[in-house]
BALO-237855 format. One record per residue: residue in one letter; x, y, z of N, C-alpha, C in turn; chain. Coordinates in steps of 0.02 Angstrom, whole numbers. Each point is the difference from the previous one (the first is absolute). Layout:
<recs>
REC   r      nc1      nc2      nc3     cac1     cac2     cac3      cc1      cc2      cc3   c
REC   A        X        Y        Z        X        Y        Z        X        Y        Z   A
...
</recs>
This chain:
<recs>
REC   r      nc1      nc2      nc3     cac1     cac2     cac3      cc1      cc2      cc3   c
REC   X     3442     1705     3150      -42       12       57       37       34       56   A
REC   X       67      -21       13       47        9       45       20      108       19   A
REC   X      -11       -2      -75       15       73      -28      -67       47       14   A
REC   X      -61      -38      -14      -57       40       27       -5       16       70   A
REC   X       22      -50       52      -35        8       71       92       58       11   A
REC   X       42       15      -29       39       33       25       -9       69      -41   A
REC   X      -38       21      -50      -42       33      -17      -33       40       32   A
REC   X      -51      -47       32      -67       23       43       53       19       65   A
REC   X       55      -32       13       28       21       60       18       55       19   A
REC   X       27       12      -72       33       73        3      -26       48        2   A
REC   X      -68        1      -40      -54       43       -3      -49        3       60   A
REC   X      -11      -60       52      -27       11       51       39       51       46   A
REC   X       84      -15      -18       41       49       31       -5       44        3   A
REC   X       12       27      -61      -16       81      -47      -48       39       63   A
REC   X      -58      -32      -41      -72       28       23        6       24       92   A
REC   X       29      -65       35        5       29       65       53       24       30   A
REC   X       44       22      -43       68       74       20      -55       51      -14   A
REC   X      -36      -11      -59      -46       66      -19      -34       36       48   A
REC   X      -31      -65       37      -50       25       29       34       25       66   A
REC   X       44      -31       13       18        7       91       52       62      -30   A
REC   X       19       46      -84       19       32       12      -43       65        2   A
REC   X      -69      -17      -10      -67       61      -15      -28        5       58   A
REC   X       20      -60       41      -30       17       82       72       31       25   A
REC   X       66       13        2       48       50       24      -39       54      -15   A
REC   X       12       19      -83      -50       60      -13      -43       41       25   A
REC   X      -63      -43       32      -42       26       14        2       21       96   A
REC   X       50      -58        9        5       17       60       41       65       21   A
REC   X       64      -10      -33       21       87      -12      -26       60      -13   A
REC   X      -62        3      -44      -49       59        9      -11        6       46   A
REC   X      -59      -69       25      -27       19       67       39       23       45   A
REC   X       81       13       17       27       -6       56        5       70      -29   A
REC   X        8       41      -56        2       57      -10      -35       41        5   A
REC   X      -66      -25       -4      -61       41        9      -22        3       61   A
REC   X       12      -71       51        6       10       79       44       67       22   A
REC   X       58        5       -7       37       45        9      -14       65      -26   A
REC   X      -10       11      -50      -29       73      -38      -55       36       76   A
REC   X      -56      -55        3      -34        9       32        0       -3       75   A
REC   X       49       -6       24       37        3       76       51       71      -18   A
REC   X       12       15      -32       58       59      -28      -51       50       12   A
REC   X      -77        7      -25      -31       45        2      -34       11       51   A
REC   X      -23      -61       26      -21       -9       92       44       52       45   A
REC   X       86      -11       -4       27       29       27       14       65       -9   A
REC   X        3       32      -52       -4       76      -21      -54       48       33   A
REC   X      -67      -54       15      -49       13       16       -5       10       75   A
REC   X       22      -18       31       20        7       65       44       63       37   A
REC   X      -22       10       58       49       40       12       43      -16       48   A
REC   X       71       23      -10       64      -29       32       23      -66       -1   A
REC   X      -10      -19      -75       28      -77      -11       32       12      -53   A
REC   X       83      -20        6       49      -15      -52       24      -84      -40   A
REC   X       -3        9      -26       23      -93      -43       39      -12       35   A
REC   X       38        4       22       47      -31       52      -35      -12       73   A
REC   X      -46       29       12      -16        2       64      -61      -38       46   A
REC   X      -28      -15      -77      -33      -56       10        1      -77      -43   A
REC   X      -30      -64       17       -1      -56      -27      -93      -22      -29   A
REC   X       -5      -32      -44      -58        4       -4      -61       -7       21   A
REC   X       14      -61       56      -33       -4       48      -32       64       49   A
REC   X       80       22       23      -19       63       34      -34       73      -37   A
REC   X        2        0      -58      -24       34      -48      -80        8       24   A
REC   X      -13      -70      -26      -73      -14      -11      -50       15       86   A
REC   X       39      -18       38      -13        9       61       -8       79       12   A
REC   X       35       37       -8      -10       75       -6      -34       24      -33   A
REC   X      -25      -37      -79      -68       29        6      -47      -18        6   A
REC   X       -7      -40       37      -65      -22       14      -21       29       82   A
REC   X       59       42       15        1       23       53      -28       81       -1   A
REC   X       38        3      -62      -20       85      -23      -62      -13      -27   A
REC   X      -33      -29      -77      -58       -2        2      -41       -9       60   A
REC   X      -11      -18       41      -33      -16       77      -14       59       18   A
REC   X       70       44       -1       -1       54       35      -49       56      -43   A
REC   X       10        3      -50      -40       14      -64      -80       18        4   A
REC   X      -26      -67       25      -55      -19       -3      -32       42       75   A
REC   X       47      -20       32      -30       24       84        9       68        6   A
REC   X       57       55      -54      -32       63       -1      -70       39      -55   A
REC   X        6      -61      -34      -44       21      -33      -87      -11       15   A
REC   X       15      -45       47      -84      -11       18       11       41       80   A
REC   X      -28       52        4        1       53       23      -44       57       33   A
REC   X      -25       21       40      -40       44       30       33       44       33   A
REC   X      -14       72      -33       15       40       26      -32       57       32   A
REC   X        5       57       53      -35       56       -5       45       48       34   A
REC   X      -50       60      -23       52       59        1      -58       56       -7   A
REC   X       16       46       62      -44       78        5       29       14      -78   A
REC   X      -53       34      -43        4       46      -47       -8       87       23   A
REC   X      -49      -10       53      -16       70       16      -31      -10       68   A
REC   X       66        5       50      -12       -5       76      -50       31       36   A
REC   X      -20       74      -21      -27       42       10      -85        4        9   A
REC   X        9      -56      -66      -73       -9      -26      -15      -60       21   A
REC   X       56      -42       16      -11      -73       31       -8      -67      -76   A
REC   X       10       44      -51        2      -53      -56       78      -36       -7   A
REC   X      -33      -90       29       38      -35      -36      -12      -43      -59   A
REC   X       75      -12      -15        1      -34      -70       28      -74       33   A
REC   X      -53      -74      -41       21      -56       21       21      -19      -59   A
REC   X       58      -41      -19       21      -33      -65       11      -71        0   A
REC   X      -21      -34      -38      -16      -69       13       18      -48      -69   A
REC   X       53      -42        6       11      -17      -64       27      -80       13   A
REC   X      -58      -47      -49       14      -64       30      -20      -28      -57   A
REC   X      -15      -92       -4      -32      -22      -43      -73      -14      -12   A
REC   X      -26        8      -62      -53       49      -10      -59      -86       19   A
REC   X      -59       32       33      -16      -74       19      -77       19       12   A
REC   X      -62      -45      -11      -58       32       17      -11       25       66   A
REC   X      -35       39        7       -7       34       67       30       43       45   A
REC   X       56       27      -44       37       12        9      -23       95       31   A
REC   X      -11        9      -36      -50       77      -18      -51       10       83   A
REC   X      -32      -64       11      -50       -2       28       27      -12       44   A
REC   X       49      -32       26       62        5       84       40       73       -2   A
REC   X       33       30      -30       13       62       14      -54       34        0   A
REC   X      -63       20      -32      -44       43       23      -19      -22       67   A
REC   X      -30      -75       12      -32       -4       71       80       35       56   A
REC   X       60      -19        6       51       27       46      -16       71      -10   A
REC   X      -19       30      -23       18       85      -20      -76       28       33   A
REC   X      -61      -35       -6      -47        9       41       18      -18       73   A
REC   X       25      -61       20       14      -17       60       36       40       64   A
REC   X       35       47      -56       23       63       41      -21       51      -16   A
REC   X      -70       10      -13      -53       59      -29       56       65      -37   A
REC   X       49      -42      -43       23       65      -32      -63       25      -66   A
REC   X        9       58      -30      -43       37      -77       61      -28      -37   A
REC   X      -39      -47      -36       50       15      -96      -15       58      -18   A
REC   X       57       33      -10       -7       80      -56       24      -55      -90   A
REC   X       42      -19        6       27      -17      -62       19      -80      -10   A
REC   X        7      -45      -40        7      -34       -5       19      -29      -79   A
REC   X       80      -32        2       13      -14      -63       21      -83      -10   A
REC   X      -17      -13      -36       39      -92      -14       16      -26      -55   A
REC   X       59      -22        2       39      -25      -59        9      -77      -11   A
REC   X      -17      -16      -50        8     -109       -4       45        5      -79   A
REC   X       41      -19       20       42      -40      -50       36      -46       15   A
REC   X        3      -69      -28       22      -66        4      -32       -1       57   A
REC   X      -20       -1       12      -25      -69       61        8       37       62   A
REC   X       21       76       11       24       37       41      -69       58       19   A
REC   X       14       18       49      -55       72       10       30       23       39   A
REC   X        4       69      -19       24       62       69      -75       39      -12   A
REC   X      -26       20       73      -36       28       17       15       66       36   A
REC   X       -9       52      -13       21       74       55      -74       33       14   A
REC   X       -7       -8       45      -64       53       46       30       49       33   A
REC   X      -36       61      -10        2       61       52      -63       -4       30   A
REC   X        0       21       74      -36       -6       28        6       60       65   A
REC   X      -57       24       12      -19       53       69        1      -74       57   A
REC   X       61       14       39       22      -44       63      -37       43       60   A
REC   X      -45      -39       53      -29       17       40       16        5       72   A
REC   X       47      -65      -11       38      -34       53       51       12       43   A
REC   X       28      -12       56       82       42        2       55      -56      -16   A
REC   X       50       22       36       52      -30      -20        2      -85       27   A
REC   X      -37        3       45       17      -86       10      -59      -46      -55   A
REC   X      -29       34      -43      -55      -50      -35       62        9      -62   A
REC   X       32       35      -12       46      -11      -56        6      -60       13   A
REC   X       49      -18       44       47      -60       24      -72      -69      -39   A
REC   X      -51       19       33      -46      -70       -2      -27       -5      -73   A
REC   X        3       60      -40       -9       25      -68       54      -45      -40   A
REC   X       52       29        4       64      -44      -24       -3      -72      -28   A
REC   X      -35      -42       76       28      -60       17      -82      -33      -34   A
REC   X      -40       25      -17      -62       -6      -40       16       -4      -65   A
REC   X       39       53      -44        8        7      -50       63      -66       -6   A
REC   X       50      -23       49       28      -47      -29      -12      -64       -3   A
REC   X      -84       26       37      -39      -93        4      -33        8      -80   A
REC   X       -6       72      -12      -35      -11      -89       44      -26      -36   A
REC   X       68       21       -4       51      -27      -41       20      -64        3   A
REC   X        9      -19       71        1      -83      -15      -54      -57       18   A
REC   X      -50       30      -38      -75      -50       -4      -11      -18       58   A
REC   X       -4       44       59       -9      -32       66      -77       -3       30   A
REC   X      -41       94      -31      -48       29       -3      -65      -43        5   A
REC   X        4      -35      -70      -60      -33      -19       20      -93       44   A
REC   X       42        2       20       -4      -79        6      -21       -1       74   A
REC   X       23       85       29      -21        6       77      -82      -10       -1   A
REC   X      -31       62      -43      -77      -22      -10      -33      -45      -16   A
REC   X        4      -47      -31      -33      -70      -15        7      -36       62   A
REC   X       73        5       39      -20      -57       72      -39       49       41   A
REC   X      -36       29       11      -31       51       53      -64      -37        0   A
REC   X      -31      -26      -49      -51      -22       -5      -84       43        4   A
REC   X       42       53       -4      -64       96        5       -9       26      -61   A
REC   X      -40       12       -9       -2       65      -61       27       62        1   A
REC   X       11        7       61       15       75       22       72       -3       16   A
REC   X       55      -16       -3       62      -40       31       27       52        6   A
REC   X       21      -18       80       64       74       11       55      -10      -28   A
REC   X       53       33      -11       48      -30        0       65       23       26   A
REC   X        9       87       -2       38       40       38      -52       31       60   A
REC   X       52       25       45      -33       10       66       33       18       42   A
</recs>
């Protein structure tokens, strides 16, 4: 009997070097595949050397750069195409959301510009919009133009109209 429970002893042994040596194992991947994937974070970056950063600080930079990322990419822009003729071009590229269509057209009426052209692109979850347009206006409705188009980009448009409590809701002015 004496011989069995030192048996089972040994083999309870066995079994748990095994195991606590398959959890080293696995923990060593993971710490490799953490790293692989911080190795490529950093490549990805610009002006960061392995020496120059820690991982912490790593991760912090990009979440600093993605940020930055995001805030050039949701975006309004404009720009004379043809000064002469007074056609501008507005470019508008944000996340793609209902109503979206229907707040840049109402801003683009609001400053009685003509659509001549109009193009829009949705992929992933994204839309860039570019209008050309016969500008009526002078130079200081740009400025109020601008600051319209960056209320379309960051969903400001439609949330201004619903508190107005009008059908008719101003919203630039």
């Amino acid at each position: 009997m004496e011989g069995d429970d030192d048996s089972i002893k040994a083999l309870s042994e066995r079994k748990s070097m095994e195991a606590c040596k398959s959890h080293k194992e696995a923990e060593r991947r993971r710490r490799q595949r953490i790293n692989a994937h911080l190795s490529t974070l950093r490549s990805l970056l610009p002006n960061t050397t392995k020496g120059q950063t820690d991982k912490a600080s790593l991760l912090a930079e990009v979440v600093h750069h993605v940020r930055e990322l995001k805030r050039q990419v949701e975006d309004a822009a404009l720009s004379f195409c043809d000064e002469e003729r007074k056609l501008l071009k507005a470019t508008v590229c944000c996340e793609d959301r209902p109503g979206l269509n229907h707040d840049l057209s109402r801003v683009i009426r609001s400053v009685q510009a003509k659509v001549i052209r109009a193009e829009m692109t949705t992929v992933g979850g994204r839309t860039q919009s570019v209008v050309v347009m016969q500008w009526s206006g002078d130079e200081e409705q740009i400025g109020v133009f601008k600051r319209a188009l960056k209320d379309v980009v960051e969903n400001r448009v439609s949330m201004l109209a619903q508190g107005t409590g009008s059908k008719r809701a101003r919203i630039f002015g």
